[in-house]
N, C-alpha and C positions, 0 to 999 in steps of 0.2 A: 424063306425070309429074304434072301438075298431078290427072288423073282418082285417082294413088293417094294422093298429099295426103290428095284428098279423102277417098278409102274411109277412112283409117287414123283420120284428123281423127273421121270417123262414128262408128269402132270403137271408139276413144278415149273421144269423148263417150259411150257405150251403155255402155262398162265402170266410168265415172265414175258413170252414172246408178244403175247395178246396185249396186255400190258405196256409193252414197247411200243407195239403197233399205233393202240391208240392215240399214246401222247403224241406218236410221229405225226399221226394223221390230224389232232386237234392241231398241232402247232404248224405244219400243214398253212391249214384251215385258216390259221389268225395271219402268217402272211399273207394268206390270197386276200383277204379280206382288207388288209394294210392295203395290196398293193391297187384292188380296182377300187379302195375308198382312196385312192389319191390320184387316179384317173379320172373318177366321177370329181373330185372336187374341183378337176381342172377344168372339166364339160361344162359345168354349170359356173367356173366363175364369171360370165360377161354378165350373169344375170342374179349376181349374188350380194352386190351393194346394199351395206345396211341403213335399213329406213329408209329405202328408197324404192320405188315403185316401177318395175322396169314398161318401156312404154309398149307393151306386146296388147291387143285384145284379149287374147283369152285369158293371160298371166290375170289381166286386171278383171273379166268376170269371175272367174275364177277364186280370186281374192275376195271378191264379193259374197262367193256361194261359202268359202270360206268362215268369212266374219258370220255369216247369218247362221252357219252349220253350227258356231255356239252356240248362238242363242237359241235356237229350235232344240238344243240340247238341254239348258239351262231350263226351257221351256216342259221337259222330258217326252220332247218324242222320239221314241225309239222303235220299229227304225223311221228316222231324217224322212219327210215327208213335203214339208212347205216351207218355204222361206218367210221366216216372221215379218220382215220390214218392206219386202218386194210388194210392189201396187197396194200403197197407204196399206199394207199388214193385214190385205184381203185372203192371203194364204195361199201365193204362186206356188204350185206343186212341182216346183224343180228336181229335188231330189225323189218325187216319187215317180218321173220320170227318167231321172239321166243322172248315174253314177251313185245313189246313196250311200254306199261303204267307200266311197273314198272322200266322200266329204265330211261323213262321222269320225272318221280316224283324224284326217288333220284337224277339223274343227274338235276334234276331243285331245290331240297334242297344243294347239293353240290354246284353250281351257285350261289346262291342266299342267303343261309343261313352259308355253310360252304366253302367257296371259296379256301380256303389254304388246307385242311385237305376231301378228297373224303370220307376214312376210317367213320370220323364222321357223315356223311351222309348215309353213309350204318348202323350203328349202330344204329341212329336215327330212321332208316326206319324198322328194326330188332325188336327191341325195342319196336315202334310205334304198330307192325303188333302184337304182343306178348298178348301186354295190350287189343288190342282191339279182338283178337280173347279169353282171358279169361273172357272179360266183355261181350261177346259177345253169348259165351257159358252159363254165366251163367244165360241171360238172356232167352234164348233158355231154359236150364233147367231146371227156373224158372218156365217157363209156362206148361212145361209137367209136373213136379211134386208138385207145388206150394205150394214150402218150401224152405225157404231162406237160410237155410245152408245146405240143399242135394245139390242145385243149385252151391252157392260158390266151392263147393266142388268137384263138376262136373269140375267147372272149371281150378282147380288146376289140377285134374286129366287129363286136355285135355292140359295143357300146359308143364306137367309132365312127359308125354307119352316118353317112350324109342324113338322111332321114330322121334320124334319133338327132342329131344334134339340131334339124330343124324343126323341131316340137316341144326342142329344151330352150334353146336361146331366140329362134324366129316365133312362135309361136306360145309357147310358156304352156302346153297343153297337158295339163295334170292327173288328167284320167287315162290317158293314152300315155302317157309317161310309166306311171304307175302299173300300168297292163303289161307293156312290155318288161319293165323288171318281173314281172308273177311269170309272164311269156315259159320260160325254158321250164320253169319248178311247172307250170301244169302240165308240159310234154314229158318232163321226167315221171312224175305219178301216171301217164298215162300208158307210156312204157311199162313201165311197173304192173301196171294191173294186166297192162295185154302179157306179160310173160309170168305173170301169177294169179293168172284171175282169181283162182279159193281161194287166197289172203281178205280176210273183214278188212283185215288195219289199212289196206291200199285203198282197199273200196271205200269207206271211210274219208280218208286223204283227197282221192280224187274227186268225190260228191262235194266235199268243203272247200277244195279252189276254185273248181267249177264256179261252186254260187260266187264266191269272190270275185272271180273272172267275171262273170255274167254283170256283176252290180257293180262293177270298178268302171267297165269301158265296153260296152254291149257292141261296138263295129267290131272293135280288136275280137271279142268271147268269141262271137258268130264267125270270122273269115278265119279266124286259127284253129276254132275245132272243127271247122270244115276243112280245113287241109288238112289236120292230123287225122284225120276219118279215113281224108283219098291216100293218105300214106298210109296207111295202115292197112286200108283194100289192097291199094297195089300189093304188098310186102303177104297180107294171106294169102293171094290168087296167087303168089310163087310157094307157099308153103300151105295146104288147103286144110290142113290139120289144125290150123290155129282161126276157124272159122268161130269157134268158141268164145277162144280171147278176143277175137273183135267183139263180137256180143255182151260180153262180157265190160268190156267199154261203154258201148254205149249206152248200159245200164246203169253204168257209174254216172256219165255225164246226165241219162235222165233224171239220177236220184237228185243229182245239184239242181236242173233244173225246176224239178218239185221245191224245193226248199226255197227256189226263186220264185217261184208263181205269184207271190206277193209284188213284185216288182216288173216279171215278165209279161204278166196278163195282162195290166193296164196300157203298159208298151205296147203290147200288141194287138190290143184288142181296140184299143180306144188311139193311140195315137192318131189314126188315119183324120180323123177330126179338126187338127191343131191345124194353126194357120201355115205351122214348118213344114204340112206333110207334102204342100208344091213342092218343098226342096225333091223330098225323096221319093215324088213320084214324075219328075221332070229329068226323066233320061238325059236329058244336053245339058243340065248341070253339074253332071257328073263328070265331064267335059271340059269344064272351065279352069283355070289353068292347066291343060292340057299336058303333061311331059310329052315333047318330041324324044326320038330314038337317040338324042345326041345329047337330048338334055341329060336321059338316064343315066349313059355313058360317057357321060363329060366328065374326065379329071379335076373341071373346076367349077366354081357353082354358076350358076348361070338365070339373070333374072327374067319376069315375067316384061311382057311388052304391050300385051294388051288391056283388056279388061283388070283396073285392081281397085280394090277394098281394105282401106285398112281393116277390118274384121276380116282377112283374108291376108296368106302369107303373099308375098313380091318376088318371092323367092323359090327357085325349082327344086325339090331334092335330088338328089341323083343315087343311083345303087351302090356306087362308091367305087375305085382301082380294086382294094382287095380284096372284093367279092365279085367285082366282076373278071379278074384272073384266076380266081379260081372257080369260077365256072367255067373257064375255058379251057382251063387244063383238065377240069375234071372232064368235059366234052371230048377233047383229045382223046386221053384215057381210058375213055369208054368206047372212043371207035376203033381205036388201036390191040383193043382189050387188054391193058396192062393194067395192073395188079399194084396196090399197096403194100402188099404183103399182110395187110392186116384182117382177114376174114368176114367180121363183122360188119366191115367199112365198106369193104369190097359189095356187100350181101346189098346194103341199102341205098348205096351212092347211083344207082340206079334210077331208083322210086324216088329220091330225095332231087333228083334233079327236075323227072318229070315236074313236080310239083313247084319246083323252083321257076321252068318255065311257067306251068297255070298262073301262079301270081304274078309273075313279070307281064305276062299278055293283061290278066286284070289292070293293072297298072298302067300299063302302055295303050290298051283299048283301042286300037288304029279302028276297027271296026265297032260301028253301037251296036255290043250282042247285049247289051242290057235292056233292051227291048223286050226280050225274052226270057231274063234272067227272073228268079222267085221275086218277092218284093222284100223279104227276110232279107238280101244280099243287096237292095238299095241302101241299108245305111250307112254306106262308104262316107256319103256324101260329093265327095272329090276323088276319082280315080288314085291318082297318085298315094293317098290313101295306104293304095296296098304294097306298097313300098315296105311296112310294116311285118307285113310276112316274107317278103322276098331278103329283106335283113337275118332273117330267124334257120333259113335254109340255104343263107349263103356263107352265115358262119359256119354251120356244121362242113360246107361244104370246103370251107378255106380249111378245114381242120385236116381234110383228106387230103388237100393238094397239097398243103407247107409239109405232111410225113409224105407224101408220095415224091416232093422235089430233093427233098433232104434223107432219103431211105432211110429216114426213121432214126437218124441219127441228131436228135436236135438236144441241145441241152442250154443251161440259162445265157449263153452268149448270145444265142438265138434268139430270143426271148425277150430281152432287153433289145438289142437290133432292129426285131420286128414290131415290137411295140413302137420305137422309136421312127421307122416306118410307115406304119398304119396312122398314126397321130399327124403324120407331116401329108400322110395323105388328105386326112379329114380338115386341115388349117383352111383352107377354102369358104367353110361352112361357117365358120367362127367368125360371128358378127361383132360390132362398136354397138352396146344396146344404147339407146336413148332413154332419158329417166320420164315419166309420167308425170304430167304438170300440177297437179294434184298430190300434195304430201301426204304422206301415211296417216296422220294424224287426221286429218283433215275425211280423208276417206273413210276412216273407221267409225267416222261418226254418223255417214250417211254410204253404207256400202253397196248401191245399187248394182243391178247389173247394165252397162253401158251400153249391150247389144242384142241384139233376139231377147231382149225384156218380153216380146210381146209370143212370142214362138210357141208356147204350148198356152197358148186362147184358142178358145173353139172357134172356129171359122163359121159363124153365124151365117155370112152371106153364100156360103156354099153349102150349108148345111141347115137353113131357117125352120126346121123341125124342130130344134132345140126350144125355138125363140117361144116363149108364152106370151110375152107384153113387151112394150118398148116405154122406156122413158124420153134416153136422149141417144141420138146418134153422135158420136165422134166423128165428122168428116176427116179430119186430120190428125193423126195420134202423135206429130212430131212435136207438139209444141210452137208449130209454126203455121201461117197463113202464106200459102205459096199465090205470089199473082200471076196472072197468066198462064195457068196451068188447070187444067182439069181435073176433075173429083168423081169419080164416079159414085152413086148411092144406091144399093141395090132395089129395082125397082120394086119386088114385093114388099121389102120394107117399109118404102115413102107410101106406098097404097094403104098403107095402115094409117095413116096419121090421118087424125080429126083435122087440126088445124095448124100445118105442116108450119112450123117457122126456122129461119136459120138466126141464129144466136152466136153474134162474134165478139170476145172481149179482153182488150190487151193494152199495149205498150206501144206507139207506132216512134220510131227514133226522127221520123221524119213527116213533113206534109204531103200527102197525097188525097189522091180522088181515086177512088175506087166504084166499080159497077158490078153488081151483081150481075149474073148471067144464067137461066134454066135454058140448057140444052138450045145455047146458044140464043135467045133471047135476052134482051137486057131488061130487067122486074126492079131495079133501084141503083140509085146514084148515091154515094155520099163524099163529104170532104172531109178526110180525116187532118188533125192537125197535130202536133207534136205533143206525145202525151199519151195519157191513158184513155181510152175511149170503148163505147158501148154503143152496138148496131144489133137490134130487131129487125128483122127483116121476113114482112110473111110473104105464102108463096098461095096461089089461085091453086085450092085441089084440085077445082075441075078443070080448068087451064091446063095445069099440068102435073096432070095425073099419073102420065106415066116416063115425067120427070128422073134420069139416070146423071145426068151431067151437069156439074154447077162450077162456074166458073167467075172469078173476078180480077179484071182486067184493069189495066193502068193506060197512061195515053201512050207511054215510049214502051209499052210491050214487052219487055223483059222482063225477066224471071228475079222475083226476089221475095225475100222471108220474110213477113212480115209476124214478130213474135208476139202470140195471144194466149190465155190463158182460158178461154172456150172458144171452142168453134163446134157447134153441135146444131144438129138438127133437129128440133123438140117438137112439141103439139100432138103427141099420140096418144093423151090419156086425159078422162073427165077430172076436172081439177077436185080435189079430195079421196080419189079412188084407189091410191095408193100414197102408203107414207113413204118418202124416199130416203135413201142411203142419209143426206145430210141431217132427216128429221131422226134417226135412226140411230146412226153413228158415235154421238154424244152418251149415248145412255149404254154404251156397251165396255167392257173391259175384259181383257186376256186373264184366263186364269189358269193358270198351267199350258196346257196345251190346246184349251179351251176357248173359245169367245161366249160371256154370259152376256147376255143384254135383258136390262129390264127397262121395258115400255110400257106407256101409256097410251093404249090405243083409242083414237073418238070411233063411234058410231059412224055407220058408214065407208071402212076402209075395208076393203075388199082384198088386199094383197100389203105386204111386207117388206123392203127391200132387208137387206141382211148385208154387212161386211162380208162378205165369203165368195170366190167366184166358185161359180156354178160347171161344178162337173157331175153329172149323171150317175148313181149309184157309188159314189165315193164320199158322200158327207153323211155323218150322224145330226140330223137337228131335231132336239127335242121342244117341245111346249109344255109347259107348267107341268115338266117331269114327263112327260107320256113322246114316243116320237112319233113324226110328221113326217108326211112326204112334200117335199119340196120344189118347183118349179123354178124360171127362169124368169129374167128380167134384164133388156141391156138398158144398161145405165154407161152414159160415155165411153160407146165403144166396147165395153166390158159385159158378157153376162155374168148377171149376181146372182145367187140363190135367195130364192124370195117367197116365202112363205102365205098361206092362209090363218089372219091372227085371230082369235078372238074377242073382237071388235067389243067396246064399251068398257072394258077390264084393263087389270093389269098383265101383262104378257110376260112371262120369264123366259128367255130363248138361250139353249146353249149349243154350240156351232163346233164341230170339232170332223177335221178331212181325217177320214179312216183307210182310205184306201176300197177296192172291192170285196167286200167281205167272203164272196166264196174262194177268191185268190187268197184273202190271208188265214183262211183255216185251211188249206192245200199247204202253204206255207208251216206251218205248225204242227200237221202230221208229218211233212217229212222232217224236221227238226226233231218230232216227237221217234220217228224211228232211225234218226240217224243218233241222237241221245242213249236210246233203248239198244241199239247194236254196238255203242262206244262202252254202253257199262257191263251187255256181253264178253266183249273183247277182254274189256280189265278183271272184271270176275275172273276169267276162262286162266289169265295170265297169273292172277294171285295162288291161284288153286292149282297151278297145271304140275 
């Protein structure tokens, strides 16, 4: 009797203990949360004025992709596919290339929580990614060095980072914001699964961030789980036993990438196409704003001097003091072979540095090896770029130096000190934002996007396989008629046209005389007068046939904008042979996530134009209920999708971008067996 006293007495006491533990550790938990939700909200104040539009490019496309992520919701496409209002509501496939899950989630906070105000939605989501990648680092650096104010302190360092505050307040960049708060939580799962591979629930965990990761920020997915690979290799080849749990990994990260196929495959299979893909396959612009070796390691920020862009920062990140001291004590350390005392710390600060140089050299790139590099690791875009992982491997690393300077003796005097520290380190980076001249209000009624609008169009002139037929060329897509400046038009195109004419019609603020010019020949004179005006102008096929350069010159030869409202190169089609977008347009309406168009076709129309720009095995169009295969058609610069009608009737056409259909049932199996293994797990745990 007395022996089960006892037991139960023990039981008691152990459930008491458990019990303690927790609350210690929720409450814990709610201060850390307090304390990096009031460092995040200091990061982001230069750029957190309400109703007000900070004057960043990406903040404001962004804001753009934003507002429309409603309405393509409201629309119900699920998942985020095209931008409704982008190129007159022809259906830009934004999100089904770039970021869909983070533009769902704020355009669904914006919906839902902040209906009036998108801006607060973004901040929210800013905010939100902030707290959770500093709780989330220092949970990470908890475990490698297991000390509770190295840890915190990591994490202030990781949210501190020159870099991180140049993507919050210099660049407003929300997908890459957002990535990096997810950053530590998919290293921490991925730990997790390399020291537990048989766990479902990990495997589970890490297949579901993965995809998150992958569809939030595809540069940040791709160059972070390629370094947690190489650390992970390094760290088996010293322990050869755990050849398994790497395996084991990157089976988890293929399950997420199944689940993404719907998003990854168009990326990767068809981007090469877009008119963006120059960027990412022009090795020297990866180059451009360049970090020198002093930029990286400059105490203070330091701006650009050559080549800028406002759609480009002016400004250099740098690695930041307290990550680059502690890498260099950790260096010391390591040659001296002293010790943390911590084991763990001691086990990985090894591998964790190698790695820290790999991305510092990416970053730095004194030498173009990206010559040779996959094409998968061109989506940096801009070296400096990887400043992004060189952040993520410098905190952990500050976590081993601040217990290896302090033997481990650190407690919250420290804490507060070093935070107070790292903060006065980072003041450098902390801009005066400017507001955007353009009110919120004003924006929200017209949210276009104000830069690379044109980025994912198929590059016709590099690729004219697409092309089926031409209507009209777009010589100029800015809205303006530059003089004195050349135009090139690609020459298999012009050899198509019946009866090649250029068509100019605008606004001129002023009098001039303008001359046309084929490849430096002058073909017509006009005098334009102040006002709105309209110039025909045909061109001799056979003359010049293989016509590339057009030019219109002034007498005083300077370059100026002359603002029009067409400048196209037309004549390529027998007049009635196609009905075009404008004859077309009128008769069509959005219906869910749909375009229906009901037309009236005459006799004799041989082709269709359609609202819809024309990507290859991505659109469902049907005809009076039955579907259709689709061709092409540029119409002002843009190819359309443009159908075969049936000519003398009436034609019902419904228009709706689906994506690649064998990507999205790859998609749906794996959802369907990551669903099927989540209600494994729960059965297994109800029953067990």
């Amino acid at each position: 009797m007395q022996e089960l006293v006892s037991t139960e007495a023990t039981t008691l006491k152990a459930t008491n203990n458990e019990r303690a533990s927790t609350k210690t550790s929720r409450l814990e938990h709610f201060w850390l949360f307090l304390f990096y939700s009031i460092i995040a909200i200091a990061l982001i104040s230069p750029i957190s004025s309400s109703g007000v539009i900070p004057n960043l490019a990406d903040y404001i496309n962004h804001l753009a992709g934003i507002i429309q992520a409603k309405d393509a919701l409201l629309q119900g496409q699920f998942p985020l596919r095209t931008m409704p209002l982008e190129h007159n509501g022809w259906g830009y496939p934004l999100y089904q290339f770039y970021a869909p899950t983070s533009y769902a989630v704020v355009g669904l906070i914006y919906w839902l929580i902040t209906p009036s105000d998108p801006l607060i939605a973004f901040q929210i989501v800013i905010l939100t990614s902030l707290v959770m990648g500093g709780f989330f680092m220092y949970r990470l650096a908890y475990w490698f060095i297991q000390s509770k104010p190295a840890a915190i302190l990591a994490g202030v360092a990781y949210l501190c980072a020159p870099y991180y505050l140049v993507i919050i307040n210099h660049l407003g960049s929300l997908q890459e914001i957002i990535a990096l708060g997810m950053l530590p939580l998919v290293l921490q799962y991925t730990l997790q699964r390399y020291f537990q591979p048989q766990n479902p629930v990990i495997l589970l965990k890490l297949s579901l961030v993965t995809y998150l990761f992958f569809t939030i920020h595809l540069p940040t997915a791709i160059y972070a789980l390629t370094l947690f690979s190489i650390l992970l290799f390094a760290i088996t080849c010293k322990n050869r036993s755990r050849w398994r749990s790497l395996v084991s990994v990157f089976i988890a990260y293929a399950f997420g990438c199944l689940m993404a196929v719907w998003f990854l495959a168009p990326a990767g299979l068809f981007a090469k196409y877009f008119l963006i893909n120059e960027v990412y396959t022009d090795t020297s612009y990866l180059s451009r704003f360049h970090p020198t070796l002093s930029n990286l390691l400059s105490p203070a920020a330091a701006l650009t001097t050559g080549f800028k862009s406002s759609a480009l920062m002016t400004i250099h990140p740098a690695v930041g003091l307290p990550i680059v001291s502690a890498a260099a004590i950790c260096i010391y350390a390591l040659f001296n072979k002293l010790s943390s005392g911590r084991k763990r710390a001691d086990y990985w600060m090894p591998a964790l540095l190698m790695i820290f140089f790999i991305s510092f050299l990416l970053a730095w790139s004194p030498i173009n090896f990206w010559r040779v590099m996959p094409n998968a690791l061109m989506v940096a875009t801009h070296c400096w770029r990887l400043l992004a992982q060189v952040i993520w491997i410098g905190a952990l690393l500050f976590a081993w130096a601040v217990y290896w300077l302090f033997k481990g003796k650190l407690d919250k005097k420290h804490v507060i000190a070093g935070t107070m520290l790292i903060i006065l380190c980072a003041n450098p980076w902390f801009p005066v934002a400017e507001n955007f001249k353009v009110s919120l209000a004003d924006f929200i009624k017209s949210p276009k996007l104000l830069y690379n609008a044109h980025s994912l169009l198929i590059n016709y002139n590099q690729y004219p396989n697409f092309v089926s037929r031409i209507e009209s060329i777009r010589v100029d897509i800015s809205g303006n008629l530059l003089t004195n400046t050349e135009y090139t038009v690609p020459e298999p195109l012009v050899n198509l046209a019946l009866k090649p004419m250029i068509t100019i019609a605008g606004k001129s603020p002023e009098n001039m005389q303008l001359t046309a010019k084929v490849n430096g020949a002058a073909i017509a004179t006009k005098t334009i007068k102040t006002g709105e005006f309209t110039w025909n102008i045909p061109i001799s096929f056979a003359q010049h046939k293989t016509a590339t350069k057009l030019e219109f010159t002034t007498k005083n030869k300077s370059v100026a904008k002359l603002p029009v409202q067409e400048f196209l190169l037309t004549g390529f089609l027998h007049e009635g042979e196609v009905m075009s977008l404008k004859q077309v347009a009128p008769s069509c309406t959005q219906q869910g996530n749909k375009k229906v168009c009901r037309i009236d076709v005459p006799v004799g129309v041989s082709a269709v134009e359609l609202p819809a720009l024309y990507y290859p095995q991505m659109l469902r169009i049907t005809l009076n209920g039955k579907e259709v295969n689709y061709d092409s058609t540029i119409y002002q610069g843009k190819l359309l999708a443009s159908i075969e009608p049936v000519a003398g009737t009436t034609n019902i056409i419904t228009i709706e971008f689906t994506g690649m259909q064998w990507a999205n049932k790859m998609s749906w199996l794996g959802w369907g067996l990551w669903l099927l293994l989540l209600s494994m797990c729960f059965i297994k745990r109800v029953y067990r």
